[in-house]
C-alpha positions as CSV (number, residue, x, y, z in Angstrom):
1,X,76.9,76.5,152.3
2,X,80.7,76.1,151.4
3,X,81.9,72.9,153.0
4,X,78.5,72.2,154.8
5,X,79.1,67.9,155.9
6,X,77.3,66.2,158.2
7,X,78.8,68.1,161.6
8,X,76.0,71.1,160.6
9,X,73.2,68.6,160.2
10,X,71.2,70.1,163.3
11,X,70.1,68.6,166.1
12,X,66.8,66.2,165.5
13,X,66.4,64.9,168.8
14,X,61.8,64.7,169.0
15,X,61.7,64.3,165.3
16,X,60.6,61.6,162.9
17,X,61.5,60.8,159.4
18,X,60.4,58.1,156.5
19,X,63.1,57.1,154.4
20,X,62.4,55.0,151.2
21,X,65.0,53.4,149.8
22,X,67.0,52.9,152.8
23,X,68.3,50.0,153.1
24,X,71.6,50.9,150.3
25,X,73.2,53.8,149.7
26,X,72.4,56.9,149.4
27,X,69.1,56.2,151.1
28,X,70.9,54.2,154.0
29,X,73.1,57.0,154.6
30,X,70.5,59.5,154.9
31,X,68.7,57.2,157.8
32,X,71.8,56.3,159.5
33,X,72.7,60.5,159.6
34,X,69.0,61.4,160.9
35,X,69.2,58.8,163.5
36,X,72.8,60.0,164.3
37,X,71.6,63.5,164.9
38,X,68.4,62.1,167.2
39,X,65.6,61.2,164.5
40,X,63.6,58.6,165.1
41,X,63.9,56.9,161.2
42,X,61.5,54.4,159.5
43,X,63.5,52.8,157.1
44,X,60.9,51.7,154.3
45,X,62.2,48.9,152.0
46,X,61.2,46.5,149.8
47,X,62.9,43.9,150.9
48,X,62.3,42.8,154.1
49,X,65.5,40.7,154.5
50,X,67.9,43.7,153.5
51,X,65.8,45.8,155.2
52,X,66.9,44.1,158.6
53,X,70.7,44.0,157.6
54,X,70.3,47.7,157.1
55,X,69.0,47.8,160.4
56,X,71.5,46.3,162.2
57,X,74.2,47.8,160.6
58,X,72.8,51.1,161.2
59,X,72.3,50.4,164.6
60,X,75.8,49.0,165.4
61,X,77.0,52.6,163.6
62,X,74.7,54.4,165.5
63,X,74.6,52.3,168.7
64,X,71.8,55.5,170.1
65,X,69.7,54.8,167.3
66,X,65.8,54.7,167.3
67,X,65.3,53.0,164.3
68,X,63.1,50.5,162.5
69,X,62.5,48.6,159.3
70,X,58.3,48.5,157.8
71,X,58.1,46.7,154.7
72,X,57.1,49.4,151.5
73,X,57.1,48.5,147.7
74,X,56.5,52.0,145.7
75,X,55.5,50.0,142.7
76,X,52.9,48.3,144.2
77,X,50.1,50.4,144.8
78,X,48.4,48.4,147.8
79,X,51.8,47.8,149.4
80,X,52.3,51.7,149.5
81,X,48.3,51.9,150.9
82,X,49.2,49.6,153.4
83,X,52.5,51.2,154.7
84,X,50.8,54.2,155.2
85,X,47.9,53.0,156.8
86,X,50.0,51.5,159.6
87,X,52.3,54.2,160.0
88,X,49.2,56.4,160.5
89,X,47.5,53.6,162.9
90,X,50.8,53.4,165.2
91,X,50.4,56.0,167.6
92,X,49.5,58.8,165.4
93,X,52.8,59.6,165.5
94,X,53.4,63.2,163.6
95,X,55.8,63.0,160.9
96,X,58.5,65.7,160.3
97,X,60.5,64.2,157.7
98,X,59.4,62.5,154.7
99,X,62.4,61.3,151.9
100,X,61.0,60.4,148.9
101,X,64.5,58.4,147.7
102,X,64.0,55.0,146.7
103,X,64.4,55.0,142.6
104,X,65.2,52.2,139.6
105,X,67.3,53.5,137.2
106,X,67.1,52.2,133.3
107,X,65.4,49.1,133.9
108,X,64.1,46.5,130.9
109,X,60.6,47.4,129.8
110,X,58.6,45.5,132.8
111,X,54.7,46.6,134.2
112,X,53.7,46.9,137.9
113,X,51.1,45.1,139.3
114,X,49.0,47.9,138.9
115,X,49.7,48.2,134.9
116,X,52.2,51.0,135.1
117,X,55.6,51.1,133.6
118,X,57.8,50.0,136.6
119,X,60.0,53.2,136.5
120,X,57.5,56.0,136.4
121,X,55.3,54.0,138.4
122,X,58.4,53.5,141.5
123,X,60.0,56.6,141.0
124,X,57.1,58.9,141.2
125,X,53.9,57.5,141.2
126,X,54.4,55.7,144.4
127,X,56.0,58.3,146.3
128,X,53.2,60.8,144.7
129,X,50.4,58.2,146.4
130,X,52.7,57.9,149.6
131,X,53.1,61.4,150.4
132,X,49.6,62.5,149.8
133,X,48.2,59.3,151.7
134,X,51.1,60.7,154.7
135,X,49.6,64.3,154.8
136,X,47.8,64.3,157.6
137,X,50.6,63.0,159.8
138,X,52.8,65.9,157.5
139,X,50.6,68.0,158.4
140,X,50.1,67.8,162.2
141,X,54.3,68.0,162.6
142,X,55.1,71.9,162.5
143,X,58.3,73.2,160.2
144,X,57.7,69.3,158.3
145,X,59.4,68.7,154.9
146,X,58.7,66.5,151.9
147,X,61.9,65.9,150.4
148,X,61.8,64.3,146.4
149,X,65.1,63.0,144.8
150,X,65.6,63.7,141.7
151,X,68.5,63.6,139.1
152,X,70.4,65.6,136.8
153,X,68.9,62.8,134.2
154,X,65.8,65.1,133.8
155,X,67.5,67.1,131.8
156,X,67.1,64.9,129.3
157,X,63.5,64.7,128.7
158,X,60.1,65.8,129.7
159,X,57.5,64.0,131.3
160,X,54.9,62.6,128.3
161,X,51.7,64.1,129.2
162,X,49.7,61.4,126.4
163,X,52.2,58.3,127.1
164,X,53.2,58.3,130.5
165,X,53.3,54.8,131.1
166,X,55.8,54.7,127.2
167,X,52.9,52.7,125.7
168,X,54.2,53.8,122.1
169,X,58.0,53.3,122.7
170,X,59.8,52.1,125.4
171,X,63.8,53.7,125.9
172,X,64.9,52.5,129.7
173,X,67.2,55.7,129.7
174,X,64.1,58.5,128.3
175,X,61.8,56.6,130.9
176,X,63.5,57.1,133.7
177,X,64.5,61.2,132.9
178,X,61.0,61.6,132.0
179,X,60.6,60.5,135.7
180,X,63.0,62.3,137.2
181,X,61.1,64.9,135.8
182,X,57.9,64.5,137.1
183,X,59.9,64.3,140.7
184,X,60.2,67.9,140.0
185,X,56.9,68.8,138.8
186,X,55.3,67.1,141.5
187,X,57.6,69.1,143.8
188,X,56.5,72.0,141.9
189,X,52.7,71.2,142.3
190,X,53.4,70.1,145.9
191,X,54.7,73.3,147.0
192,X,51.9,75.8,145.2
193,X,49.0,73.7,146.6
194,X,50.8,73.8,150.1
195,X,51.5,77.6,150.1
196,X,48.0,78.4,148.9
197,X,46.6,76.2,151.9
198,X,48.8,78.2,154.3
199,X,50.6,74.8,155.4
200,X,53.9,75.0,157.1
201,X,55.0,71.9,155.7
202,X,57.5,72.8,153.3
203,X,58.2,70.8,149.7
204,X,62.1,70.1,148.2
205,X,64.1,68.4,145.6
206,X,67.4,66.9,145.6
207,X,69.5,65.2,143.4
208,X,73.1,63.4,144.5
209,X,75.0,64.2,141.6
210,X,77.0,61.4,140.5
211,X,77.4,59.0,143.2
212,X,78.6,55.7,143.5
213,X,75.8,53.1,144.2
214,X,74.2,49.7,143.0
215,X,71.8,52.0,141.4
216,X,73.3,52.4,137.6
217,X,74.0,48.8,137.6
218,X,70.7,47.1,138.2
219,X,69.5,47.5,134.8
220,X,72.0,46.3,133.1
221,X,72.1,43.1,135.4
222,X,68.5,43.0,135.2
223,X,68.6,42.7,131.0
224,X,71.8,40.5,131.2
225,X,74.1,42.8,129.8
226,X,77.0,41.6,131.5
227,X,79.4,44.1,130.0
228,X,77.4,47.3,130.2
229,X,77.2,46.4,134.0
230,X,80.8,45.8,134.7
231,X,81.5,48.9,132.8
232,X,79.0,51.2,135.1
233,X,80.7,49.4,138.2
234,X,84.0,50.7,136.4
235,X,82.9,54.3,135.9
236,X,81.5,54.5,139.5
237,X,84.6,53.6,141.1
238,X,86.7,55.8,138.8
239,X,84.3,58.7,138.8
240,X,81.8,58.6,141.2
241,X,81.6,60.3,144.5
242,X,80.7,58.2,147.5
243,X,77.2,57.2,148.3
244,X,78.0,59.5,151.8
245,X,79.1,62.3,150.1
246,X,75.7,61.8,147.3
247,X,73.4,62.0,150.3
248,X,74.6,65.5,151.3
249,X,72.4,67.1,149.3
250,X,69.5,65.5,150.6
251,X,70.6,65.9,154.1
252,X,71.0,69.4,153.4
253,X,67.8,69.9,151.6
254,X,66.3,67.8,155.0
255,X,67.2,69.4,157.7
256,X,69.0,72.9,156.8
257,X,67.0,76.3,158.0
258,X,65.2,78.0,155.9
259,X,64.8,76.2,153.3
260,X,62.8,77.8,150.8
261,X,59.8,76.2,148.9
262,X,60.6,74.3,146.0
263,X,64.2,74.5,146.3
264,X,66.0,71.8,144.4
265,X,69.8,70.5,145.7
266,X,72.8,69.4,144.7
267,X,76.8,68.7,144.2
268,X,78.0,72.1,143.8
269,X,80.3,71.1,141.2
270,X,77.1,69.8,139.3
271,X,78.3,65.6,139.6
272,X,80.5,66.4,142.7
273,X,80.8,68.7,145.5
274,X,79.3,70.5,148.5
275,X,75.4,71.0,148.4
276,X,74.1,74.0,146.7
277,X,71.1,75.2,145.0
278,X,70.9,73.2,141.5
279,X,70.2,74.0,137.7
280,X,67.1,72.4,136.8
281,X,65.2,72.9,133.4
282,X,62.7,75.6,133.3
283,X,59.5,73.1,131.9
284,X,60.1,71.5,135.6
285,X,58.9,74.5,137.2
286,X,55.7,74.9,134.4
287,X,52.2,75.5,136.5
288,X,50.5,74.2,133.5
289,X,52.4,70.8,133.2
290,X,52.7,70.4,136.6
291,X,49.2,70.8,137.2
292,X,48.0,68.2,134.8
293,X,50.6,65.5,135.9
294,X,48.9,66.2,139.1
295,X,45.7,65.4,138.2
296,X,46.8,62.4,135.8
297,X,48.6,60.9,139.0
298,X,45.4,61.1,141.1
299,X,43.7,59.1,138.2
300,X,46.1,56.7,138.4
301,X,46.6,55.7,141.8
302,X,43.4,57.4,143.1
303,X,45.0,59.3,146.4
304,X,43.5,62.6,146.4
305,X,45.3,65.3,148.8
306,X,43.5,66.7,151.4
307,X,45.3,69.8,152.6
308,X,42.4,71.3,155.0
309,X,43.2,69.3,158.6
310,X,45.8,67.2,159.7
């Protein structure tokens, strides 16, 4: 893996790949690189309007692309019910790729319009309802992969099996590591259930290190804490990797051979660097946590995996 860069992502010419999240950064860069290598990408974004400038710059990059834009808000549960549906009515399309990227970061206490906490409702309940709602189309693509980003920030705390929504207390930066992870967990989950129903389709984490994006600001904006902001813009730009060089690791974790189950990527270096297999904490790999997130998740969104037929 030393050095691997985008020349090595192979060849995806017949394949097809969701990619929340991608109309900035790190998410935008993973499209624009599948549709490079031959992919045909969904870019799924919440806003419709960036979610067309995406498009165009992506395809006057990639002037071969086959792209498009569908319209997807994680933390709305009937938005991710209804991106699914249609992506399952359009031609029963099989999907090969599915990046689970789109994420807030740190964001003032605020509820969904479900009732969830927005941040462990966006970062992994919707994508835990989205995946399981895509299955079937996972399913009927063979080699397919389920790709989760995560983030060195779940080191910091565990997922709150009696206070997952932070009913009791609310910290922005605790809420999101306790999603980051349950990206992992569900990963975890993901892959046991998938290997015990002799599925081919294969589950991963990745994380980007620390890369530059509008990611770390947005909460800070959002809560009008003007300086906080322009000193995350500071540390990105003195810092940070690129957004291009933080979307290696999911490219990597995408499209690389052999890719083993439950494999979790990132910077080499830890923040920086070439992709490589990543530390992650040892409760993120937990049968027993990971199984009851599972079934908390299906309570609250009420998709239930079915891994028996595509």
């Amino acid at each position: 893996m030393t050095g691997w860069g985008l020349g090595d992502i192979p060849d995806q010419s017949g394949r097809s790949a969701v990619v929340t999240g991608a109309n900035s950064g790190i998410g935008y860069v993973t499209a624009r690189e599948l549709a490079r290598r031959g992919a045909h990408v969904v870019l799924a974004c919440r806003n419709a309007a960036r979610g067309d400038q995406a498009l165009g710059r992506l395809r006057a990059e990639v002037p071969t692309a086959r792209a498009e834009v569908r319209p997807l808000d994680l933390a709305d549960q009937k938005s991710v019910r209804a991106f699914a549906a249609g992506l399952r009515e359009d031609g029963q399309r099989p999907l090969d790729l599915l990046i689970n990227n789109a994420g807030v970061m740190a964001l003032p206490r605020r509820r969904t319009p479900d009732g969830f906490e927005t941040q462990f409702a966006t970062n992994h309940l919707g994508h835990f309802a989205l995946t399981g709602l895509l299955l079937p189309t996972l399913l009927a693509a063979p080699g397919a992969r389920v790709v989760t980003v995560s983030s060195a920030f779940h080191l910091l705390a565990d997922v709150d099996l009696g206070d997952l929504n932070s009913e009791r207390r609310y910290r922005p930066w605790v809420s999101y590591a306790r999603s980051k992870s349950a990206n992992l967990l569900f990963t975890h989950e993901l892959s046991r259930r998938l290997t015990r129903a002799g599925s081919q389709v294969t589950a991963v984490a990745a994380h980007a290190g620390y890369a530059a994006t509008n990611l770390q600001t947005a909460g800070a904006r959002m809560d009008g804490r003007r300086a906080a902001e322009r000193l995350m813009t500071f540390s990105n730009r003195l810092f940070a990797q690129s957004a291009y060089r933080g979307a290696l690791p999911t490219l990597y974790a995408a499209t690389a051979p052999d890719m083993a189950p439950d494999s979790y990527i990132g910077p080499r270096a830890g923040l920086w660097g070439a992709p490589a297999p990543s530390f992650r904490a040892r409760r993120t790999s937990n049968d027993t946590t990971a199984g009851l997130l599972w079934t908390a998740s299906e309570d609250l969104t009420g998709v239930h995996y079915d891994f028996t037929s595509p």
